[in-house]
N, CA, C and O atoms as CSV, one atom per row, in Angstrom:
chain,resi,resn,atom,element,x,y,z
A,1,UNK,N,N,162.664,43.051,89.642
A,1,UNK,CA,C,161.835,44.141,90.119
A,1,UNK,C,C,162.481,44.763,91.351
A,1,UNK,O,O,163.199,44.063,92.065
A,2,UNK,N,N,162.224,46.255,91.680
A,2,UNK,CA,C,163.065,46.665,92.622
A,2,UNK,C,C,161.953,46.990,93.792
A,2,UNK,O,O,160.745,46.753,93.759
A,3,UNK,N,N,162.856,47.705,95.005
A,3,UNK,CA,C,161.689,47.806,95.989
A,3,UNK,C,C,160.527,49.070,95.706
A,3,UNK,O,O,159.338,49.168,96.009
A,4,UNK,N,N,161.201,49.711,95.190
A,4,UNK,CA,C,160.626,51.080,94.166
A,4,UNK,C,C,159.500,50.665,93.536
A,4,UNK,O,O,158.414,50.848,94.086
A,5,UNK,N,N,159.589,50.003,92.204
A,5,UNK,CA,C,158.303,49.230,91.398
A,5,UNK,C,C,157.018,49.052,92.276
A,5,UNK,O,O,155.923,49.610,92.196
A,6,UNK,N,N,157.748,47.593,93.603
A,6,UNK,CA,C,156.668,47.297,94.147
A,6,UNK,C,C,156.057,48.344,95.174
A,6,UNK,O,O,154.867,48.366,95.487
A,7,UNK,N,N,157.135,49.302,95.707
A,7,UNK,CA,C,155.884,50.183,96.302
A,7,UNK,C,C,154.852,51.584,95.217
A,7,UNK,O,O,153.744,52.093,95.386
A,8,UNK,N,N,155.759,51.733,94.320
A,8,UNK,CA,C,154.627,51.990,93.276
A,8,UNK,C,C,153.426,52.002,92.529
A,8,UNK,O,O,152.735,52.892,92.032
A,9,UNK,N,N,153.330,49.923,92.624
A,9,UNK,CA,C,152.449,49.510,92.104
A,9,UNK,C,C,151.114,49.538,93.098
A,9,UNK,O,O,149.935,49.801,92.859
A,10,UNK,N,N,152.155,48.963,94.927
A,10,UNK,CA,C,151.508,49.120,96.152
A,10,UNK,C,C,150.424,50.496,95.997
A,10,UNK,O,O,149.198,50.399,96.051
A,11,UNK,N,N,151.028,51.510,95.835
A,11,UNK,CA,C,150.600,53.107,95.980
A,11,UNK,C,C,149.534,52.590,94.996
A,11,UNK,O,O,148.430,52.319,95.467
A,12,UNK,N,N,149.758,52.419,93.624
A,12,UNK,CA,C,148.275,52.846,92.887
A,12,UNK,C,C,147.322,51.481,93.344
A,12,UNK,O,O,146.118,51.570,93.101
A,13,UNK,N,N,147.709,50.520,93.843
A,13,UNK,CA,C,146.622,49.648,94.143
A,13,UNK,C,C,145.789,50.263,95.247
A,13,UNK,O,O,144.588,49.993,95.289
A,14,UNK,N,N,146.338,51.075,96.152
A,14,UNK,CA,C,145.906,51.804,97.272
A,14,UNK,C,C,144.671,52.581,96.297
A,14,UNK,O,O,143.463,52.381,96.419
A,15,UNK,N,N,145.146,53.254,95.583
A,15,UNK,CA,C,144.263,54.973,95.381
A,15,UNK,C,C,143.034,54.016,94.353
A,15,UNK,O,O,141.865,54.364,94.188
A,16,UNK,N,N,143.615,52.900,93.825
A,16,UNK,CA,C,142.539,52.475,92.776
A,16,UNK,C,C,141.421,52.142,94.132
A,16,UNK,O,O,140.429,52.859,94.268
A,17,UNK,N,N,141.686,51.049,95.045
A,17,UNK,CA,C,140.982,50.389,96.057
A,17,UNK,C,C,139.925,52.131,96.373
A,17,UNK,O,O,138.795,52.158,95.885
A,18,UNK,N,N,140.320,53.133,97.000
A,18,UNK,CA,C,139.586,54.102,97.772
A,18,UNK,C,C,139.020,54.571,96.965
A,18,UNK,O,O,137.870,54.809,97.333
A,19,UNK,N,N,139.352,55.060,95.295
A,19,UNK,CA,C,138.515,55.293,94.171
A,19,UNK,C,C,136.906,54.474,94.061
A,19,UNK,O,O,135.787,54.985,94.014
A,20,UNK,N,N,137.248,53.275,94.048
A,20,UNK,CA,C,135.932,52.144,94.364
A,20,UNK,C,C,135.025,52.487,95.247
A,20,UNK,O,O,133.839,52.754,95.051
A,21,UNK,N,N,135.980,52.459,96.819
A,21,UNK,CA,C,135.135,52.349,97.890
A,21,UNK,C,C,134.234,54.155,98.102
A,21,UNK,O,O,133.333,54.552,98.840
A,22,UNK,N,N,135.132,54.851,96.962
A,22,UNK,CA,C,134.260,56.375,97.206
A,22,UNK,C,C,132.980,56.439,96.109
A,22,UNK,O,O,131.906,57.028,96.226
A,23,UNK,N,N,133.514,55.580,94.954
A,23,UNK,CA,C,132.058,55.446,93.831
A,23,UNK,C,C,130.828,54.835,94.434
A,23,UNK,O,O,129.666,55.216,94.296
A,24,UNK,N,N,131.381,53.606,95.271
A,24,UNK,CA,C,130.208,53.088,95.875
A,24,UNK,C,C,129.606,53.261,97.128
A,24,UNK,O,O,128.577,52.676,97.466
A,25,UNK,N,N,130.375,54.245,97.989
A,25,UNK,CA,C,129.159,55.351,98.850
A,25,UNK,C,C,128.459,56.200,97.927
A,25,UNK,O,O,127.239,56.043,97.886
A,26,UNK,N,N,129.002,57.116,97.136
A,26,UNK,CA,C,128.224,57.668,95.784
A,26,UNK,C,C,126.946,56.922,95.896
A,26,UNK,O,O,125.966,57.368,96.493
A,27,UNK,N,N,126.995,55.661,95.245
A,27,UNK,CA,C,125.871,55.084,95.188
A,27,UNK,C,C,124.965,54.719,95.918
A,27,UNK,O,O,123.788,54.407,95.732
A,28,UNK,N,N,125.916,54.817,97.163
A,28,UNK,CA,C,124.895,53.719,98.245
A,28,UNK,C,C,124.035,55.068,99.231
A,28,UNK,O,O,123.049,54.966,99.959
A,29,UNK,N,N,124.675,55.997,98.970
A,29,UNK,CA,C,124.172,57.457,99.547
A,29,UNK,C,C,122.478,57.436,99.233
A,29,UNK,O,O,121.618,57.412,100.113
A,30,UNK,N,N,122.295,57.447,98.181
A,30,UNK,CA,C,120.837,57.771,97.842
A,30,UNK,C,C,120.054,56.734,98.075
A,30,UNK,O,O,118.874,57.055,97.939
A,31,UNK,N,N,120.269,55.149,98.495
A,31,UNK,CA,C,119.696,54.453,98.974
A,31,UNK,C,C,118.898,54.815,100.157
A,31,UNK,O,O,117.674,54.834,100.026
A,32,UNK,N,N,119.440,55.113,101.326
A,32,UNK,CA,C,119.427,55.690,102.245
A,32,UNK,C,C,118.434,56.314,103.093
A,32,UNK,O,O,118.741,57.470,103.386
A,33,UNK,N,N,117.184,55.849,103.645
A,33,UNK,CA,C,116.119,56.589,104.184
A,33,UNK,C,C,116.505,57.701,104.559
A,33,UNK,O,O,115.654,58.546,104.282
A,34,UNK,N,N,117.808,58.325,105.303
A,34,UNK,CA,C,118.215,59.691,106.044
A,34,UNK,C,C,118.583,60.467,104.562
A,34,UNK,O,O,118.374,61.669,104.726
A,35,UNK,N,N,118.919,60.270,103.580
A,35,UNK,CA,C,118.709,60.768,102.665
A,35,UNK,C,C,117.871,61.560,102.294
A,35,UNK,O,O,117.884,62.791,102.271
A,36,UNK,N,N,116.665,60.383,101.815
A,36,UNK,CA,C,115.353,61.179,101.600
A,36,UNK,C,C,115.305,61.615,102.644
A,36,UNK,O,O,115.795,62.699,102.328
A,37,UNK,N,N,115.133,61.710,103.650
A,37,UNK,CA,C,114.895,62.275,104.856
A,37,UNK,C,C,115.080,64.093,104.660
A,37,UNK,O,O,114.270,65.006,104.498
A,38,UNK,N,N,116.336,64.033,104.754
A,38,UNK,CA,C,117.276,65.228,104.410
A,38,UNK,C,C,116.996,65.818,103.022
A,38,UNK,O,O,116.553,66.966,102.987
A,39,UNK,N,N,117.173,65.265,102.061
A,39,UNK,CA,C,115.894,66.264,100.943
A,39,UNK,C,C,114.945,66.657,101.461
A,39,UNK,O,O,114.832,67.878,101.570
A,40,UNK,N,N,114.072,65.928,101.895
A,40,UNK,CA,C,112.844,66.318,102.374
A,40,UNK,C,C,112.587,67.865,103.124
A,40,UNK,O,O,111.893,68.876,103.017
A,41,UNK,N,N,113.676,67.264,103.954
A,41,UNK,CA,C,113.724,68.844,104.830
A,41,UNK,C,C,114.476,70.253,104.400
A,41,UNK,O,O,114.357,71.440,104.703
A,42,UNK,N,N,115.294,69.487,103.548
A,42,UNK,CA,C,115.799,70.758,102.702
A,42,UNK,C,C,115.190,71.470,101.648
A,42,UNK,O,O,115.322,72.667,101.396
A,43,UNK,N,N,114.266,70.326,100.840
A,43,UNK,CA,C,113.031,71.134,99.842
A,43,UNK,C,C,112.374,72.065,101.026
A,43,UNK,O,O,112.346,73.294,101.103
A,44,UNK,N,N,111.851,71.064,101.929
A,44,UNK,CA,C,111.305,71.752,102.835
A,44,UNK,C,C,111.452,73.280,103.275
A,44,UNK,O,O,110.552,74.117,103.198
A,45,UNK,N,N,112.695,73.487,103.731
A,45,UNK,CA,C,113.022,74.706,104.047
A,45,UNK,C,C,113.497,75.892,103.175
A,45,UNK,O,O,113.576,77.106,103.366
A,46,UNK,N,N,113.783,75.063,102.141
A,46,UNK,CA,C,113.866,75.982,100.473
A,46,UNK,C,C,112.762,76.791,99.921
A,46,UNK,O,O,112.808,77.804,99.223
A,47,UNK,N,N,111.658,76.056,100.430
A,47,UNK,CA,C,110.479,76.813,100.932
A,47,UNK,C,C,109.707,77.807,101.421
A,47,UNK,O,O,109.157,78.807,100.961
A,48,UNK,N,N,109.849,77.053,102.920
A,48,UNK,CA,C,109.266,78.032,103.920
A,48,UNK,C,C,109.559,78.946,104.075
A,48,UNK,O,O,108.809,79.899,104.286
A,49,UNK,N,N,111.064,78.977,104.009
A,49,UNK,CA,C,111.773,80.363,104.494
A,49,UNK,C,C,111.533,81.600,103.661
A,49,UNK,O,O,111.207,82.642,104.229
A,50,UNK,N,N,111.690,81.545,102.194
A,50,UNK,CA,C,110.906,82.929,101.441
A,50,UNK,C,C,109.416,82.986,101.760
A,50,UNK,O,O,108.937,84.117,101.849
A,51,UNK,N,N,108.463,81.752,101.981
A,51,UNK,CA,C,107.427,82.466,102.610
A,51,UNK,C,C,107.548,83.497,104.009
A,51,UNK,O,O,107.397,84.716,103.920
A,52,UNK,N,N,107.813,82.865,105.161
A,52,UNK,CA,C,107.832,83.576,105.840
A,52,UNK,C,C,108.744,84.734,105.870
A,52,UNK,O,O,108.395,85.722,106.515
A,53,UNK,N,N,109.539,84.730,105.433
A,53,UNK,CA,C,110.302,86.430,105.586
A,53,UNK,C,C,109.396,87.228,104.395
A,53,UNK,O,O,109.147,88.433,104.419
A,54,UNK,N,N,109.153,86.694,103.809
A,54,UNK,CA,C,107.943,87.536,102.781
A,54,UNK,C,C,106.736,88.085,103.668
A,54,UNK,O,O,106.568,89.274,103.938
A,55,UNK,N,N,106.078,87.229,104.000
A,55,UNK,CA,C,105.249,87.409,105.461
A,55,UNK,C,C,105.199,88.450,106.249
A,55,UNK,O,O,104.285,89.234,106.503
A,56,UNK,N,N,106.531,88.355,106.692
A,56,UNK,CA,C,107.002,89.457,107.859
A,56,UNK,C,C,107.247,90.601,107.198
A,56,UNK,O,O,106.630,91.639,107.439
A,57,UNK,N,N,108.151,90.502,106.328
A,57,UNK,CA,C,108.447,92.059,105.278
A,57,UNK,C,C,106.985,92.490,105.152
A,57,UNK,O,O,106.498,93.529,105.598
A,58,UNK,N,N,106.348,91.491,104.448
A,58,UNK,CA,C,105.263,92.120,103.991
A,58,UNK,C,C,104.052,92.882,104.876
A,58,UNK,O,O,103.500,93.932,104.547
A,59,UNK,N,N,103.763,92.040,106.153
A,59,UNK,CA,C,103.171,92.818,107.427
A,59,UNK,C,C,104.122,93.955,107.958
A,59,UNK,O,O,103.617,94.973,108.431
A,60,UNK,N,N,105.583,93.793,107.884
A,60,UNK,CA,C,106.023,94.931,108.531
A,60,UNK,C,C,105.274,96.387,107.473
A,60,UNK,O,O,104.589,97.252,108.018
A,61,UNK,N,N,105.504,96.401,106.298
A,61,UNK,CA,C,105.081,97.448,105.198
A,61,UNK,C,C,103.369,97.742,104.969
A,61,UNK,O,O,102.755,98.598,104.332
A,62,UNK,N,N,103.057,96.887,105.597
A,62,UNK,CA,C,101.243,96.880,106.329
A,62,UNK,C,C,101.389,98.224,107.450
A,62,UNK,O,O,101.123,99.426,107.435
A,63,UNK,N,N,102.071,97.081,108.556
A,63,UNK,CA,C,102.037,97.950,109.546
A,63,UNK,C,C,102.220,99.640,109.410
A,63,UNK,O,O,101.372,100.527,109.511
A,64,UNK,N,N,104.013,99.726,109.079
A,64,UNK,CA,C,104.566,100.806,108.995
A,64,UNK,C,C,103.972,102.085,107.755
A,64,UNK,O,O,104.225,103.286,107.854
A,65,UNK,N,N,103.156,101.447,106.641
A,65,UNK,CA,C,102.429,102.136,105.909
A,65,UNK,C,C,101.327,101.706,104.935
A,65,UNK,O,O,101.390,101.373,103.752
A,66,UNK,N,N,100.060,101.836,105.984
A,66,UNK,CA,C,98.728,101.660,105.764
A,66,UNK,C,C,98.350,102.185,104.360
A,66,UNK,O,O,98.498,103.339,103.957
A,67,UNK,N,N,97.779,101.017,103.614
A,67,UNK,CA,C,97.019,101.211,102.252
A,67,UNK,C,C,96.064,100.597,102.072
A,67,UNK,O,O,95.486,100.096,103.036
A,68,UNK,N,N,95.623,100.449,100.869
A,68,UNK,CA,C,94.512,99.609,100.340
A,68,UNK,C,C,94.918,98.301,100.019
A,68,UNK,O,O,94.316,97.236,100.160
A,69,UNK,N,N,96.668,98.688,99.306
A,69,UNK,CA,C,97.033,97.297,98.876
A,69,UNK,C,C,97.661,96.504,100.172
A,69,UNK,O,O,98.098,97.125,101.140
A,70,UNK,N,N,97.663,95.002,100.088
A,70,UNK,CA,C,97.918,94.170,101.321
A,70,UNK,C,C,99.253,93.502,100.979
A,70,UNK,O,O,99.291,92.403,100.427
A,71,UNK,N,N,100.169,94.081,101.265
A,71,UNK,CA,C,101.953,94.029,101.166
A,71,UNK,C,C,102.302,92.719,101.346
A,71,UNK,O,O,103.209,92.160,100.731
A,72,UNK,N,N,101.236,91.956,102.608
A,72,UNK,CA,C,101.058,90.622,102.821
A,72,UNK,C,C,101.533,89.870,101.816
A,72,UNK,O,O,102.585,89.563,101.254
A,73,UNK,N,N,99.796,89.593,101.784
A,73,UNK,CA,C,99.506,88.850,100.669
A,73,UNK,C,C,100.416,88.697,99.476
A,73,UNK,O,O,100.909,87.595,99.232
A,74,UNK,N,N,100.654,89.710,98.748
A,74,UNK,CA,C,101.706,90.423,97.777
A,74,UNK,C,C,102.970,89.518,98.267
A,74,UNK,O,O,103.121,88.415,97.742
A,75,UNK,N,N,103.874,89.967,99.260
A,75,UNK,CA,C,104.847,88.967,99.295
A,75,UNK,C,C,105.018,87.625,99.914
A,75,UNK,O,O,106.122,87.137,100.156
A,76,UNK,N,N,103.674,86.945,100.204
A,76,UNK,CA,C,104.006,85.697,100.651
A,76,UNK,C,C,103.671,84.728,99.403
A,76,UNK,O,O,103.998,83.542,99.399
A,77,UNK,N,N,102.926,85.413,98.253
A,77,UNK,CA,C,103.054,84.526,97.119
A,77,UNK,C,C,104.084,84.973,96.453
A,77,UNK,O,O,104.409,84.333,95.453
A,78,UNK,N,N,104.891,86.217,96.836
A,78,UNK,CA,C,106.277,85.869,95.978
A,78,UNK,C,C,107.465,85.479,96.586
A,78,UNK,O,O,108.609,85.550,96.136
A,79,UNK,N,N,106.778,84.748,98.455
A,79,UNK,CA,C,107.449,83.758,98.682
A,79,UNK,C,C,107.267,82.622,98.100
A,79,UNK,O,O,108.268,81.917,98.228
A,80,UNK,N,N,106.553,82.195,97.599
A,80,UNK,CA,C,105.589,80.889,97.502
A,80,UNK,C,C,106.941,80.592,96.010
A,80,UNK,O,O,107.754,79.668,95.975
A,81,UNK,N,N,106.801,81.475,95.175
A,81,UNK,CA,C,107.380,81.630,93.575
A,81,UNK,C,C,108.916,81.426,93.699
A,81,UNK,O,O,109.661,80.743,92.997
A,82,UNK,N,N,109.241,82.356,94.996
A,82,UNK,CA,C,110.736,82.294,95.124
A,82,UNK,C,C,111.543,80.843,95.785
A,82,UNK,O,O,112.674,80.388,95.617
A,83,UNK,N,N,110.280,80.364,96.658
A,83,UNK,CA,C,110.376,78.935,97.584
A,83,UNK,C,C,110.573,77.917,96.280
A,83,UNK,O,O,111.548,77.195,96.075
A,84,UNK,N,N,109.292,78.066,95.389
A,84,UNK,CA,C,109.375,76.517,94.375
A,84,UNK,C,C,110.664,77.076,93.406
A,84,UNK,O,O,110.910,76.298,92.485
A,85,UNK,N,N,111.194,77.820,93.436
A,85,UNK,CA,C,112.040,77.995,92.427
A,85,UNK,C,C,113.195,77.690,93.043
A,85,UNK,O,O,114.032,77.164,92.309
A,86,UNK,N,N,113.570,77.898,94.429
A,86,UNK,CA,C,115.020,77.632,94.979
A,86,UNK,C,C,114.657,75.933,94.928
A,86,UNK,O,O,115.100,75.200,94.045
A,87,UNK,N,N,113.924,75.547,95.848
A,87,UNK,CA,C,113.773,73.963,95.926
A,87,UNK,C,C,113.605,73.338,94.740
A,87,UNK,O,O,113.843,72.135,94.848
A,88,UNK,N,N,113.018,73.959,92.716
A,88,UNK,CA,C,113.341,73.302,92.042
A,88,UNK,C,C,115.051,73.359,91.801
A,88,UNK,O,O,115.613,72.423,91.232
A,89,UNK,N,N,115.508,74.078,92.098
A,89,UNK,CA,C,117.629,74.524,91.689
A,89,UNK,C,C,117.649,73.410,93.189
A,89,UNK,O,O,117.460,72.583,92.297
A,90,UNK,N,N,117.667,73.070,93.764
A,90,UNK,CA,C,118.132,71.931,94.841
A,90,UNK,C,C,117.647,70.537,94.205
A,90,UNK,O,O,118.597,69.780,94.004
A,91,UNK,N,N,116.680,70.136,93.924
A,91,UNK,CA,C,116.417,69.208,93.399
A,91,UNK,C,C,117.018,68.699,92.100
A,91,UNK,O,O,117.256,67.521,91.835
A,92,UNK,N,N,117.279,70.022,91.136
A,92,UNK,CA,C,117.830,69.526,89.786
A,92,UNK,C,C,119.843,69.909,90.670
A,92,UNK,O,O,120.683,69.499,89.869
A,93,UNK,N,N,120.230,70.261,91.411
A,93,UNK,CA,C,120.848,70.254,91.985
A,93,UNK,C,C,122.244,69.243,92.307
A,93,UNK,O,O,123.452,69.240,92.072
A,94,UNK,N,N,121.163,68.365,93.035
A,94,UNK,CA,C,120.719,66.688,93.676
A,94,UNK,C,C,121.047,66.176,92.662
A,94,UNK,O,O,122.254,65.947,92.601
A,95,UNK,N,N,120.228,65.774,91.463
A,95,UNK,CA,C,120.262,65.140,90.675
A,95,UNK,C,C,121.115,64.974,89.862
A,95,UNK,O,O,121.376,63.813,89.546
A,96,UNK,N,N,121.725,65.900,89.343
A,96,UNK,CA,C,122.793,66.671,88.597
A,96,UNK,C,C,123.778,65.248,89.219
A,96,UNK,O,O,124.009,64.242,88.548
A,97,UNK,N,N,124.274,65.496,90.700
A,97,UNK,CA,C,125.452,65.117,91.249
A,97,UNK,C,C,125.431,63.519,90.970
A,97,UNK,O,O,126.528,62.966,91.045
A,98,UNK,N,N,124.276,62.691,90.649
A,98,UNK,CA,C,124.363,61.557,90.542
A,98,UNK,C,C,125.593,60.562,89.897
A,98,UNK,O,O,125.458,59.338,89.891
């Protein structure tokens, strides 16, 4: 055997070893209370955030031009629609990557 071979074999024993040790953070990731944690807050904010800019759009178009219909209302439930729909694409997302 030459010195070549053995650092060859050296090299792929290397990349096999870090292959392992990267499958099993993979795994050990979702264990993880800061995990859930961090979903949490990211459904979370997948959320809120089309409500409230819906909110605001929608009072600004109150404000700036008075009607009968309530622009509000109107776009904070199509924050509400646009919120569960981004946070369901994060969740199936998530999951996907398992």
């Amino acid at each position: 055997m030459t010195g070549r071979d053995t650092d060859e074999t050296d090299e792929t024993d290397t990349i096999v070893q870090k292959t392992r040790r990267m499958e099993a953070a993979k795994k050990r990731r979702h264990d993880s209370a800061w995990y859930g944690l961090a979903m949490f807050g990211m459904v979370g904010w997948a959320v809120a955030v089309p409500i409230v800019l819906g909110a605001a759009l929608g009072h600004w178009i109150d404000w700036r031009w008075p009607g009968e219909t309530s622009w509000t209302l109107i776009l904070i439930l199509a924050g509400v629609v646009l919120g569960c729909l981004n946070a369901w694409y994060w969740i199936q997302r998530e999951s996907r990557d398992d």
